[in-house]
C-alpha positions, 0 to 999 in steps of 0.5 A: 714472669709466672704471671704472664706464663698463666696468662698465655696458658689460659689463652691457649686453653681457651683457643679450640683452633690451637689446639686442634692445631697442636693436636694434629703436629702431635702435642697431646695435654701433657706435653702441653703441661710439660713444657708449659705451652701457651698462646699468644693472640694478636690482641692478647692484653697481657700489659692490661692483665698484669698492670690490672692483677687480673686473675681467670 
């Protein structure tokens, strides 16, 4: 479960567009990090990442 969770962390570090997006509605990095928020694009490759061990 962890796994996923830095899976979609990352992809939402990495998506200047989401972010900007939370930014606006108010969500600044510590309440990103608080509620541990992610991303998950429509092609996000978490089974590939997981089955892979993939680390960023």
């Amino acid at each position: 479960m962890q796994e996923a969770a830095d899976f979609y962390s990352h992809q939402l570090k990495h998506n200047k567009q989401v972010l900007n997006y939370l930014e606006q509605r108010g969500f600044d990095n510590d309440i990103i990090k608080h509620f541990k928020l992610g991303y998950a694009p429509k092609a996000s490759h978490l089974s590939r990442y997981l089955m892979e061990g993939t680390k960023f």
